[in-house]
N, C-alpha and C positions, 0 to 999 in steps of 0.2 A: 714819326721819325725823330723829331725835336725831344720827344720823351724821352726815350730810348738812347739817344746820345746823352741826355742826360744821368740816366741811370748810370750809365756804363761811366762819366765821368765821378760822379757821388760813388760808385763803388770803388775807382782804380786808387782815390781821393783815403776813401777809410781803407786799402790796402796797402797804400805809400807812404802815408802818412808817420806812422809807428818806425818805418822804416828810413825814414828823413831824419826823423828826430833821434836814431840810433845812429844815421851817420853824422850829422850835425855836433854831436858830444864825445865831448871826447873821455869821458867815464868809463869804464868796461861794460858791456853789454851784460848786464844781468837780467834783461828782460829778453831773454831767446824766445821767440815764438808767439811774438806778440803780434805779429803780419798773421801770422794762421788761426792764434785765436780769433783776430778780426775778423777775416775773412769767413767763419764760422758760422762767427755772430750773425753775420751779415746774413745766413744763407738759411740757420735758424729762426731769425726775425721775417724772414718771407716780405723783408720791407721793398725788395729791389727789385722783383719776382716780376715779370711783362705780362700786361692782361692778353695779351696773343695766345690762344691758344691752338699751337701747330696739330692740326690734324693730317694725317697722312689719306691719301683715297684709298679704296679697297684694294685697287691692284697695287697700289706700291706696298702696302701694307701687307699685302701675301707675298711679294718679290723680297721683303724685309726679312720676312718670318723663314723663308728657305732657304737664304742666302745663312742665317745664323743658324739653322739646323744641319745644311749642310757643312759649317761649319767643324760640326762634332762628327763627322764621316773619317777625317784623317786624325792618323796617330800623331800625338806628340812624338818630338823626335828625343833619344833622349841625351843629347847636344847638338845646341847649335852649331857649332864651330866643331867641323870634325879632327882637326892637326895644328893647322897657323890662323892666326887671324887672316882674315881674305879670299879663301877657297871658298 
């Protein structure tokens, strides 16, 4: 559990960070998109990754599997909003 709080703070840490130091300046942001490169980084370096690996049981595993195929049974609609917002 102690790991795992860990990670999660090491990750929020290199995604806040970039993002502190653009508010902290008062320079114009010319580095747009530097919170998502990190976060990228982070997700391609497989550094943060939890050795848990969730396995589902058989029956949930086929309740999963039907629930997404029945999924593709219904038509897209083709709008949501038929008139006003809120109907």
């Amino acid at each position: 559990m102690n790991r795992t709080i860990c990670c999660l703070l090491i990750t929020l840490l290199g995604v806040l960070s970039p993002q502190l130091r653009a508010e902290n300046s008062s320079a114009p942001d010319d580095k747009f998109g530097d919170t998502t490169r990190s976060w990228l980084a982070i997700q391609r370096s497989n550094t943060q990754a939890t050795p848990y690996n969730d396995k589902l049981s058989p029956r949930a595993l086929k309740a999963a599997q039907e629930r997404m195929e029945d999924s593709f049974k219904q038509k897209i609609p083709q709008k949501f909003i038929k008139e006003k917002f809120g109907e």
